[in-house]
C-alpha positions in Angstrom: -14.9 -13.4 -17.0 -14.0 -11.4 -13.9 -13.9 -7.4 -13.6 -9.8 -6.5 -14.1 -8.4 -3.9 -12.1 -4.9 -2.0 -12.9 -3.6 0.3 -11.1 -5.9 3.5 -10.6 -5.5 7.1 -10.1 -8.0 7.2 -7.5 -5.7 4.3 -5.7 -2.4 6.1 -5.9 -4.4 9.0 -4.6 -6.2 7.2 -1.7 -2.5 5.7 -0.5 -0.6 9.1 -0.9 -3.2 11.5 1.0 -1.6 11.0 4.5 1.3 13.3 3.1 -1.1 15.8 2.2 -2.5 16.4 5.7 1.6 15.8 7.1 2.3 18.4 4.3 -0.8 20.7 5.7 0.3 20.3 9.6 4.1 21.2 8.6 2.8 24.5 7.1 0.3 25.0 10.0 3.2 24.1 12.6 5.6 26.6 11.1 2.8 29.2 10.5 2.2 28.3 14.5 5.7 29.1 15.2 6.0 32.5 13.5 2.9 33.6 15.1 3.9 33.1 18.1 7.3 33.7 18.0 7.8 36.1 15.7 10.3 35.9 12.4 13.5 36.2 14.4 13.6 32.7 14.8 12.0 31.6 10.9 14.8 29.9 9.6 14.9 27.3 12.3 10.6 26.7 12.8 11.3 26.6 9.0 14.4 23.9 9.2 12.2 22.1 11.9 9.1 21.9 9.8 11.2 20.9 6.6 13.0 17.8 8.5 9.7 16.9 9.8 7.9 16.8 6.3 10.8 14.7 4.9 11.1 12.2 7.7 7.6 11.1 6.7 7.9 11.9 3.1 11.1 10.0 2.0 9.5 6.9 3.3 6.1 7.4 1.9 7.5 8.3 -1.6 9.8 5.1 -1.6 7.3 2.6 -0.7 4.8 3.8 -3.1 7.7 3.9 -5.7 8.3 0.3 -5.4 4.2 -0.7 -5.0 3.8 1.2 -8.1 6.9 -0.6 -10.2 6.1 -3.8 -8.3 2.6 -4.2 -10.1 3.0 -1.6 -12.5 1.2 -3.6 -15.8 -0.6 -5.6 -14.2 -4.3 -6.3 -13.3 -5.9 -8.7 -11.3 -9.4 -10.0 -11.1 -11.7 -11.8 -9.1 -15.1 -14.0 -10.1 -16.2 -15.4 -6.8 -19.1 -17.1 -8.6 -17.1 -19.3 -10.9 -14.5 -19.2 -7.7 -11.6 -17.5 -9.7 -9.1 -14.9 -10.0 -7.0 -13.7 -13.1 -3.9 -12.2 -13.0 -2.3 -10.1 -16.2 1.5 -9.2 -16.3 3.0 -7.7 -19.7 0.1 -9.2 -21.8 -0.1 -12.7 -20.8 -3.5 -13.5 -19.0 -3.4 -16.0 -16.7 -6.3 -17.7 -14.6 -6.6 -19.7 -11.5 -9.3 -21.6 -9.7 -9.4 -20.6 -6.0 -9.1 -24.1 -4.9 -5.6 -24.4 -6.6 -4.7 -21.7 -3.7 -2.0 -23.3 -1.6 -1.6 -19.9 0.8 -2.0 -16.5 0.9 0.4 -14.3 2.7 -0.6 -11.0 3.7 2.0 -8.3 4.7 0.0 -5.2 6.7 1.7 -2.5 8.8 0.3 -3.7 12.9 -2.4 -0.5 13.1 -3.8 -1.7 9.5 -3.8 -5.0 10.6 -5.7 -4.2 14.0 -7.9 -1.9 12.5 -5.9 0.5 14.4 -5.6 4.3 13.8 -2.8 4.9 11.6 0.5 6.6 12.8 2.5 6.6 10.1 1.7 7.8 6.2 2.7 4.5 4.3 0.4 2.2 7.7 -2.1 1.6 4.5 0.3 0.1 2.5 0.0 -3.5 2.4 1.0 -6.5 -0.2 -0.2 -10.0 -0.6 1.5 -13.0 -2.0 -0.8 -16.0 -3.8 1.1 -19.3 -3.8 -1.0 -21.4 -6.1 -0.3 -25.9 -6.0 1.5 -25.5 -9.2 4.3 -23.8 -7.2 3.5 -19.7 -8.8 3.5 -17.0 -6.9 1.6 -13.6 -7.8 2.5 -10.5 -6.2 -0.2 -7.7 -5.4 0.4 -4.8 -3.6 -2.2 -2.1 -2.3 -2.0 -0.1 -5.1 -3.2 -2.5 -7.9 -5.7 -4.2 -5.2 -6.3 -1.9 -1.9 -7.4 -4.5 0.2 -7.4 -8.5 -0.9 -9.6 -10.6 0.6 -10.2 -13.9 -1.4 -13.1 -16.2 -0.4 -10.9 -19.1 0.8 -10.4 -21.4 4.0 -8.8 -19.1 7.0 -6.2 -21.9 7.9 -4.8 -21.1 4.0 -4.2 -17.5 5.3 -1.4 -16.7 7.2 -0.8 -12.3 8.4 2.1 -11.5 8.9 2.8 -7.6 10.4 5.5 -5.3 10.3 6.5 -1.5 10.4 7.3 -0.9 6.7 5.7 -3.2 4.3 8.5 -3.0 1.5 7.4 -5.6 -1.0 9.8 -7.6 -2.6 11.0 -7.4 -6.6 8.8 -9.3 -8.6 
């Protein structure tokens, strides 16, 4: 039986720690600004740093939002010696041989994909789709599976890259 994996804190906490250091160089950019400009002019370094946090923010928040409702009951595993993967959605446990794996689509932001720095706070969010012979589809996003790399044959695989990796509803 293969190790299931839910959706972790530590997950959600890996994929929303960009906003923290965005969060920490607003404050540090407005603190800047005071500093060196003095108070007359707060209530715009304080506008400016305010826009700036909820341009990346907003974005951040939303994608996360919809990773987390996206997968939020389920759990996937993976048993690469009996070459398998199990996927559980409101209670019902269902299990696949790798073999039976028509594709795998992967949707990455282009710096994740390149092994790129990241720009952007919601670059590490990433979802996969499993088409299986039988004509299902399983959905797993970053959050319930951080990275998802199945042992099957490359040509199955196909990347696919984009800006903002909204996944679609399940």
């Amino acid at each position: 039986m293969p190790k299931r994996k839910g959706i972790t804190t530590r997950n959600q906490i890996l994929a929303g720690r960009t906003v923290s250091i965005y969060t920490l160089g607003s404050l540090l950019y407005l603190a800047y600004m005071v500093h060196r400009f003095g108070n007359s002019d707060i209530e715009f370094f304080l506008n400016t740093s305010l826009v700036l946090f909820l341009v990346f923010f907003i974005p951040h928040l939303a994608i996360h939002l919809n990773y987390y409702y996206s997968n939020k009951n389920d759990s996937f595993g993976y048993d690469d010696l009996k070459r398998e993967v199990s996927f559980e959605r409101d209670g019902l446990v269902v299990t696949y041989e790798l073999d039976k794996v028509e594709s795998l689509t992967q949707f990455r932001s282009g710096p994740f994909a390149e092994k790129r720095a990241r720009m952007f706070p919601w670059d590490k969010y990433n979802y996969s789709i499993v088409r299986f012979n039988s004509g299902e589809e399983i959905l797993i996003t970053s959050l319930l599976v951080p990275q998802l790399e199945l042992d099957i044959d490359d040509a199955r695989i196909t990347l696919n890259k984009r800006f903002y990796c909204w996944s679609p509803k399940r």
